[in-house]
N, C-alpha and C positions, 0 to 999 in steps of 0.2 A: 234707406231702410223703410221709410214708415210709407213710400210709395210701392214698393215691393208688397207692403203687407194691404194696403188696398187695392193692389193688381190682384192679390191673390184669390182677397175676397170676391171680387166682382168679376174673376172669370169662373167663380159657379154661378154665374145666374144660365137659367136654362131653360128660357122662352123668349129668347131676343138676342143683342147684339147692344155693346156700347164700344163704340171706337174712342180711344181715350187719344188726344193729340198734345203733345208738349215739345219743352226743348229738346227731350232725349231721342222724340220719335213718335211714333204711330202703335198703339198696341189695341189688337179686338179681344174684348172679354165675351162671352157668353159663348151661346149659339145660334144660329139661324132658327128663328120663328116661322111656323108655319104664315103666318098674317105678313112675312114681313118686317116685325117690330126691329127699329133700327134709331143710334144716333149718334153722332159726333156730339165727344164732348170735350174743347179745346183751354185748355189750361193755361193760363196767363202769368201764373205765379204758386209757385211748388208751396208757398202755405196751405193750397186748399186740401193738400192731400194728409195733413196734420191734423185738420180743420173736422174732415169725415173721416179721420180713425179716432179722436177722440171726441168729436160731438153726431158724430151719425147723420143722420139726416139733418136733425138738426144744424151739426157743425157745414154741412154740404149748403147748406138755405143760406146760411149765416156771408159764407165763403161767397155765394153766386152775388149776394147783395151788394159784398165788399168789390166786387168785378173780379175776382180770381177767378174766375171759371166761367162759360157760356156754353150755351146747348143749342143745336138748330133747330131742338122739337121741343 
């Protein structure tokens, strides 16, 4: 449920592309960027997605530090 509710948010972003990767799959949020703007971001552990629905960006900083989460950009 609380990944559902951060897929939801993050496929209105709409000047890029984030491919999200975990155990369940492969999912792209947004849209293609004219520039390009693109990124894998592979999930190691379904806390983080707890992590950025209750601390935001914050919770997301907090999440990438603990190793749950990594980005190639």
């Amino acid at each position: 449920m609380v990944r559902s509710g951060v897929l939801k948010v993050l496929s209105g972003i709409t000047d890029g592309q984030v491919t999200i990767r975990d155990s369940l799959g492969e999912v792209v949020c947004g849209t293609p960027a004219s520039d390009g703007l693109c990124c894998m971001l592979e999930v190691h552990h379904p806390s983080v997605y707890r992590a950025m629905m209750v601390g935001g960006s914050l919770g997301a900083s907090e999440a990438f530090l603990a190793g749950t989460w990594n980005c190639d950009d």
